[in-house]
N, C-alpha and C positions, 0 to 999 in steps of 0.2 A: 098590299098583297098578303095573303094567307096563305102559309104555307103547311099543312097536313102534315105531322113527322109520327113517323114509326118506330124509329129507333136512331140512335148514334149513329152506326155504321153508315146509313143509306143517307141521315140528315147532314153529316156536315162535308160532306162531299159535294152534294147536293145544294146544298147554300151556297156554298162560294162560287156553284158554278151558276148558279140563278141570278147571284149577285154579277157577275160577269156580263151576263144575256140583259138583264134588266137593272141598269145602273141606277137608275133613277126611283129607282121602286123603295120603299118602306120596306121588308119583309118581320112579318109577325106570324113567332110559331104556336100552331093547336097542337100538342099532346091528346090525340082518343082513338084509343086502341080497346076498345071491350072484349074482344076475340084472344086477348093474352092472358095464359093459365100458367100458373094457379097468379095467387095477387101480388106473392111476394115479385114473381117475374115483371108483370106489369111496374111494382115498386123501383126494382131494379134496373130496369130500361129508363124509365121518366128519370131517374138517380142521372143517368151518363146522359142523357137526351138533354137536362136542366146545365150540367156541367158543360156540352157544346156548346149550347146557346149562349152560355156564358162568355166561352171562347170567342165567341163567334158576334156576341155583342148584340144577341136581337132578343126581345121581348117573346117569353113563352107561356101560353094558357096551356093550364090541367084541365081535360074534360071530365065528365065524368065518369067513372067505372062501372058499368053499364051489361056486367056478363049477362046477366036471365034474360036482359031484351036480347042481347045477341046469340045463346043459345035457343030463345022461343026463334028467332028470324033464323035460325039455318036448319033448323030440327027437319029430321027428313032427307038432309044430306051429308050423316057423318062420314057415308062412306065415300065422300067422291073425293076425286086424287087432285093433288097440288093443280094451278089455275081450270078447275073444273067447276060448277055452278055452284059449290059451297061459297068457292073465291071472290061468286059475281056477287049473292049476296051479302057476302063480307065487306066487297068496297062499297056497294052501294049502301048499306048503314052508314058508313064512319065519313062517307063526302057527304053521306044526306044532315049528316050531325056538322060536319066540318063547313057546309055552305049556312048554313041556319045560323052558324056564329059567327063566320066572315059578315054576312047582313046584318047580325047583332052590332059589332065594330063599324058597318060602314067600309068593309072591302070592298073591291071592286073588282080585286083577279082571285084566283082556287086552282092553288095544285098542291100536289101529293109527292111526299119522298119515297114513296113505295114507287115510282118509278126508277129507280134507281137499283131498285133488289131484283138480281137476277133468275131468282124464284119465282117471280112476277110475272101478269101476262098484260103488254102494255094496251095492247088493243081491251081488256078488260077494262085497266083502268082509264082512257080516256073516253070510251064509251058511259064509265061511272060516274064520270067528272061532267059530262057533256048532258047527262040525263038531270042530275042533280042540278046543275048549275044553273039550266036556261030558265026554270019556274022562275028564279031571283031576282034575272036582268045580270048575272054574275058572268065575267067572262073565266075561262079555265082555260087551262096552259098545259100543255103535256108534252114537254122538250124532253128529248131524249140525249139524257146523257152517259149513256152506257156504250153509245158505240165510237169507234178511233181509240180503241185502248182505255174506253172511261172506267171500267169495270175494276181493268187491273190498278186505275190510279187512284181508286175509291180504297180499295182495299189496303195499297201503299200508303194514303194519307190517315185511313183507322190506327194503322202500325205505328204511325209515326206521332199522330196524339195519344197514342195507349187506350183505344177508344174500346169499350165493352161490347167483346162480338157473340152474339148468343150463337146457340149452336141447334134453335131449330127454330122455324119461324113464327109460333106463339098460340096458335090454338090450342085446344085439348087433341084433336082428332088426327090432324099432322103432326105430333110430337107418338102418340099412339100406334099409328103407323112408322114413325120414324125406329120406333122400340119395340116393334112386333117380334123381333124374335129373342127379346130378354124376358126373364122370368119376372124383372118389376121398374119400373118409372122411378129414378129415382130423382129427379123436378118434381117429382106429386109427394116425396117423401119431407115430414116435418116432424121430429120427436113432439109428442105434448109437454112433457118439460122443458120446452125451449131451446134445450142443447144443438149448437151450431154442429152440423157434421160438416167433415172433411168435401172441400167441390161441390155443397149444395149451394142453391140458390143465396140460402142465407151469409155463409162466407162469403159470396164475392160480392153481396150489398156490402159487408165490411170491409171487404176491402178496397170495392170501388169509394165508399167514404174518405177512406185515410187516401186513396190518390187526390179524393178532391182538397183532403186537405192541405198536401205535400202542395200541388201548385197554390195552392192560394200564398203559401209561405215562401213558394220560390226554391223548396228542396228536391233537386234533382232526385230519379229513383230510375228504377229498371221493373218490367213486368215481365217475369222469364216462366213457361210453361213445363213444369216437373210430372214424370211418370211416376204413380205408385200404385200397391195397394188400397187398396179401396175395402169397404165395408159397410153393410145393413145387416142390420137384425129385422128383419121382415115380422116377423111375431112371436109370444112366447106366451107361455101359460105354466105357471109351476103349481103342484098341488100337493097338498100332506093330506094323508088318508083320506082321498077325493073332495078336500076341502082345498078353494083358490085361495091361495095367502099372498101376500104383496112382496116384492122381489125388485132387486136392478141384475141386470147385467150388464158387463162390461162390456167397451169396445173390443173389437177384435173377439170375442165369445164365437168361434164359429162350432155350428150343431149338425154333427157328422149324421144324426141320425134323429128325423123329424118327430120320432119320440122314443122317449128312456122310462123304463119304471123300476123301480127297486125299493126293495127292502131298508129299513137301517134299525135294528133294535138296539134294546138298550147296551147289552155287551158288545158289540158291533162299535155303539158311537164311542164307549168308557175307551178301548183300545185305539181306536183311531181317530178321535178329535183331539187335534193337537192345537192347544195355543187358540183356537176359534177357527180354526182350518180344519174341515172336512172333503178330504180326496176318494172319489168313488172310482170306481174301477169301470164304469160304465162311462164310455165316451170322453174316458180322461176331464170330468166337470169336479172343478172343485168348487167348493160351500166354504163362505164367509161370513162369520156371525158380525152383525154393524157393529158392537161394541168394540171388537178387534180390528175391525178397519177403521171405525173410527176414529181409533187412538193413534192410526198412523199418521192422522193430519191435525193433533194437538186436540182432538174433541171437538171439531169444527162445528159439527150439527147437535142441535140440541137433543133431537132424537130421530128414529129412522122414520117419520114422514118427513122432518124438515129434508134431510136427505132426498128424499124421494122426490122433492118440488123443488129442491135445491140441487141439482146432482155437480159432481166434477165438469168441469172443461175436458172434452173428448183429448188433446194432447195431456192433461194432466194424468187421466186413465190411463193414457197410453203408457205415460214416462213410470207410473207406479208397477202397472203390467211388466214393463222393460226392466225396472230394478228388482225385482222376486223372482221373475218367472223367465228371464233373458225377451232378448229383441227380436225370438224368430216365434214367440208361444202363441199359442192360438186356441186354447184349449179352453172352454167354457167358466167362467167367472160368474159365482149367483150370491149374490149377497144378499142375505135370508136377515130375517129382524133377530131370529135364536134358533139353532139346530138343534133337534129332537127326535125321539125316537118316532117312526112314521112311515108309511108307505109312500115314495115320494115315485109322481108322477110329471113327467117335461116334456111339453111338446111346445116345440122352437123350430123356427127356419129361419136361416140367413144366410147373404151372399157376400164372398170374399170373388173382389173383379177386380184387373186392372184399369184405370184410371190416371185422369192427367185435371194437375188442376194450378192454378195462376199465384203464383210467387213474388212479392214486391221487395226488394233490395234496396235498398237507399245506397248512391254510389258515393 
């Protein structure tokens, strides 16, 4: 039997209750979810989906990542709402893929863990199943196991393997809608220098790795969910005398006002650049010449591009921010290659939210 998974949550619920129903059956899991954005998320699910199977002891194929065929097959329905005709042709792609490789293997049965998600519309998908199947000679299965309390005990048994619950159901367009009334997506958000931020997609790959690693080892742990501050920098642009010059700023940089212009001449910068610190009075933003920051971390960077393709760990920012500036400052951070006399021109937007994001203790 081939069984279809979606993700952790719905699959290993779902397996032990298949394995229950069909004792006697082989089960072999497909991973192919094209419809999940951006990649890292897609990465992220098959991460905890690989780590179930493992639990769980059954053999799992990766499909392929297959976005453009699945954005060309729904094009024309981004606006339809959760199990509306987006959903029908969402399942029918990924059984039309999932039965084509059960026949590849020599299966003989086809079902899906998306029955399981109570987001789900079952009548869609065994209609999906039933359409796909029968060209094959494939039989399909659509037991439902959500009802008698299955729902609440799916979700009791995720808790209880520490299993990775995403928190929208994986397209671009239901995530879109799920964020309609924020100013930005921050699952669609990826620094270009790599920098992991706080509760994105990319931390909890890290950290779902180190869970995988703690079991393999046998060291107990805890995953306990913390509220905090949160933070984007949405975009920045800094300019001397209408010229873009290359710049970092810092975590926590929030920009009260989406743009600042001022002055700085030369007797202006001789009295108040102190030490490679430059404090304007406009937006409370201070200027950091690299060579003064950079000596605060022994000369780390050879020069400010290495810096720039090399940046700090977003906690590292913070802990330096915290030791100059105290633990409540929020006040804009621009680390300039050399400050000079210039018309300096900033336009920046960023969002300071609250957020809650996943925590591993080792007990």
């Amino acid at each position: 039997m081939l069984v279809h998974i979606c993700c952790s949550v719905d699959s290993h619920y779902f397996i032990e209750e298949l394995r229950k129903a069909y004792p006697e059956e082989e089960i072999v899991g497909y991973f192919y979810d094209p419809n999940i954005h951006p990649l890292s998320e897609y990465e992220l699910r098959f991460l905890d989906v690989k780590r179930s199977c493992d639990k769980l002891k059954i053999k799992l194929y990766k499909g392929e990542y297959e976005y453009e065929k699945w954005l060309n097959a729904v094009r024309g329905f981004e606006n339809e709402p959760e199990k509306g005709a987006r959903c029908k042709i969402c399942f029918d792609l990924r059984m039309g893929s999932s039965v084509e490789f059960a026949a590849k293997l020599g299966q003989k049965k086809l079902t899906t863990t998306l029955l399981t998600s109570p987001k789900k519309d079952l009548e869609q998908l065994k209609n999906a199943l039933q359409k796909e199947c029968e060209p094959y000679g494939i039989e399909f299965l659509a037991p439902d196991f959500r009802k008698n309390g299955g729902t609440q005990r799916q979700f009791a048994l995720a808790k209880e393997q520490k299993l990775y619950h995403q928190n929208y159901c994986g397209c671009i367009y239901g995530l879109k809608k799920q964020k309609q009334d924020k100013n930005f997506i921050d699952e669609l958000m990826s620094p270009i220098n790599r920098q992991i931020l706080p509760a994105s997609i990319e931390a909890r790959i890290k950290l779902y790795k180190k869970v995988n690693l703690l079991e393999k080892k046998s060291i107990k742990f805890e995953i306990i969910r913390q509220k905090f501050l949160n933070y984007r920098l949405l975009s920045a642009l800094i300019k001397l005398d209408k010229k873009v010059v290359k710049s970092y700023i810092l975590f926590y940089s929030h920009f009260k006002n989406h743009y600042t212009r001022f002055s700085l001449d030369e007797n202006n910068l001789n009295q108040n650049l102190k030490d490679g610190f430059y404090k304007s009075t406009k937006d409370e933003m201070l200027f950091v010449e690299f060579k003064k920051f950079n000596s605060y971390f022994k000369n780390k960077w050879k020069n400010f591009e290495d810096f720039l393709k090399n940046p700090l760990r977003v906690e590292e920012e913070i802990k330096w921010r915290n030791k100059f500036f105290g633990a409540y400052d929020l006040s804009p951070i621009i680390i300039l290659e050399k400050i000079f006399p210039a018309r300096y021109e900033i336009s920046a937007k960023s969002e300071i939210y609250y957020d809650t994001k996943e925590i591993l203790i080792k007990n």
